[in-house]
C-alpha positions as CSV (number, residue, x, y, z in Angstrom):
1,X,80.7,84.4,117.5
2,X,83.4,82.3,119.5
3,X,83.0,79.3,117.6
4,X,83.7,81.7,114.5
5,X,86.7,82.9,115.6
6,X,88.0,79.2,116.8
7,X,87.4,78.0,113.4
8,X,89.3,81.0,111.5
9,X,92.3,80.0,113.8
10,X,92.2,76.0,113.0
11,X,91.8,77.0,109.0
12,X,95.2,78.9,109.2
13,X,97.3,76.6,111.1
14,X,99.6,74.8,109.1
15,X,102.3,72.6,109.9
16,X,106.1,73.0,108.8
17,X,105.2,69.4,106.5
18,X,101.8,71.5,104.9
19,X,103.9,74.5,104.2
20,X,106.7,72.8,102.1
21,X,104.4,70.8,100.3
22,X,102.8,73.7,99.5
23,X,105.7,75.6,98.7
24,X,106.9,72.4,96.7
25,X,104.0,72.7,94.5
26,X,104.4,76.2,93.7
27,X,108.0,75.4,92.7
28,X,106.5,73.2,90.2
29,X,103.5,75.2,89.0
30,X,105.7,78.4,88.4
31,X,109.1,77.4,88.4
32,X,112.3,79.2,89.8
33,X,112.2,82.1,88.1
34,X,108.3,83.1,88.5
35,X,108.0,83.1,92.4
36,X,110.2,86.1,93.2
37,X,108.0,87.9,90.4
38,X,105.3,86.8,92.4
39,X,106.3,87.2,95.6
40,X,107.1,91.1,94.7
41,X,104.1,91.6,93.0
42,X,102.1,90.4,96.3
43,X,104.1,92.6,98.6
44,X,103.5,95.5,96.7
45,X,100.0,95.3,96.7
46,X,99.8,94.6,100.0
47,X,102.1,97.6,100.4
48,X,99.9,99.9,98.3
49,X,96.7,98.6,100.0
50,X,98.2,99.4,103.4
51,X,99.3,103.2,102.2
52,X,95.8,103.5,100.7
53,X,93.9,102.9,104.2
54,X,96.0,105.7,106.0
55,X,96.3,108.5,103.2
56,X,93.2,111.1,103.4
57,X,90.7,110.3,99.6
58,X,92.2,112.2,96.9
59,X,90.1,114.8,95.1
60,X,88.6,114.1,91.9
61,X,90.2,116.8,89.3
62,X,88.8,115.4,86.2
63,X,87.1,118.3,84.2
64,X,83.6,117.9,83.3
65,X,81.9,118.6,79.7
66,X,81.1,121.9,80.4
67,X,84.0,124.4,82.0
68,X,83.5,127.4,84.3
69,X,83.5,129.9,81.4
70,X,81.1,128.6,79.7
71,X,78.7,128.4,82.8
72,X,79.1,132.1,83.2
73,X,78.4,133.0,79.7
74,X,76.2,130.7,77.6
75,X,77.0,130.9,74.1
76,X,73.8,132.6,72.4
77,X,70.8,130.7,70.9
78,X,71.7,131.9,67.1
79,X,75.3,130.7,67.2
């Protein structure tokens, strides 16, 4: 279990050099005008995904085939 966690930590750490090479390569993937889009779009989700772990489930209020009334008064078999 240590050796896990020693090897998640060595996986993430990058260098200043890794990180603008990186960051370089985005620039050139997606251009100027794409990584703020980008960027946005990942901090809203990570936003959303954040609010979505503390808020209680929401209630499922889609209606079903068959409503209330018609449970307490089936139509009759001739109609």
């Amino acid at each position: 279990m240590r050796s896990r966690e020693v090897l998640e930590r060595k996986m993430l750490n990058l260098s200043l050099t890794e990180l603008i090479i990186i960051l370089g390569i985005l620039f050139f993937i997606f251009g100027g005008r794409k990584i703020p889009q980008i960027s946005k779009g990942f901090g809203l989700a990570i936003r959303n995904f954040k609010k979505g772990l503390h808020e209680p489930e929401a209630i499922d209020v889609t209606p079903t085939k068959e409503s209330p009334a018609e449970k307490e008064n089936p139509p009759a078999k001739g109609q």
